[in-house]
N, C-alpha and C positions, 0 to 999 in steps of 0.2 A: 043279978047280973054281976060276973067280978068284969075286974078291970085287968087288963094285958099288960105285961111287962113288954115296952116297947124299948130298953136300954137296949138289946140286942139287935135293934132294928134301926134306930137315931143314936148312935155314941154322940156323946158329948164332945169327945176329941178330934179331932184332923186326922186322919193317917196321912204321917207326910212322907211315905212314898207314892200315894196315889197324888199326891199334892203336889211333887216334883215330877210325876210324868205328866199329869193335866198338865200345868203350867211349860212344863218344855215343851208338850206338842201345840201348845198354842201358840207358844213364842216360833217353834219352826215353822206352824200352817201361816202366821205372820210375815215371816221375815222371805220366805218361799215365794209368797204372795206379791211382795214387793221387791222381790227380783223379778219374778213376772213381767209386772208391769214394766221394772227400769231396761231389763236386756230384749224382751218381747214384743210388748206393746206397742211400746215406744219406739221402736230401732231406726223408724224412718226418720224419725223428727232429728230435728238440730236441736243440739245441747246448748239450752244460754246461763248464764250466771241467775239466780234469784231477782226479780223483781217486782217494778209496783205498776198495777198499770189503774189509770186513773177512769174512770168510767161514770164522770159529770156531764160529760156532753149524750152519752148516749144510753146510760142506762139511769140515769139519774138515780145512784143507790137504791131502784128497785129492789134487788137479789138480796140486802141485807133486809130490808123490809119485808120480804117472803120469807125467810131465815127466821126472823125473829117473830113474824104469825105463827110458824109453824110452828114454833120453840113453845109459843102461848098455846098453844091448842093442843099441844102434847100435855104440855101441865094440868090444863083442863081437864083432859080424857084421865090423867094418872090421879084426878082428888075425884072422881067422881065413884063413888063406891060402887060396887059391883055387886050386879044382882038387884 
């Protein structure tokens, strides 16, 4: 049985022209995406400044508690070998 020259199939190198158009069209379907939302989505709501809202009386940091299961149960599933 020979073996295949696969250099013509996996280069070693980057073409970075295919590098600068992946990358620009991501950064476009990106930044598109979130004009989207800010002129779209959003248009009804009122515009406020950034802030914090504290969520001790009513969610008792639940949401980061669910966040962070999940974070562990991703890691889980990614060490578990496949197959």
């Amino acid at each position: 049985m020979s073996q295949v020259d696969t250099t013509d199939y996996y280069p070693d190198s980057v073409i970075r022209s295919r590098l600068y158009i992946v990358a620009g069209t991501g950064a476009g379907i990106y930044a598109r995406g979130l004009s989207y939302q800010g002129f779209v989505w959003y248009r009804d709501q009122d515009m406020t400044p950034l802030h914090f809202y504290d969520d001790g009386k009513g969610y008792l940091q639940m949401d980061k508690l669910g966040n962070g299961y999940v974070v562990y149960q991703k890691l889980l599933l990614g060490t578990v070998p496949m197959g």
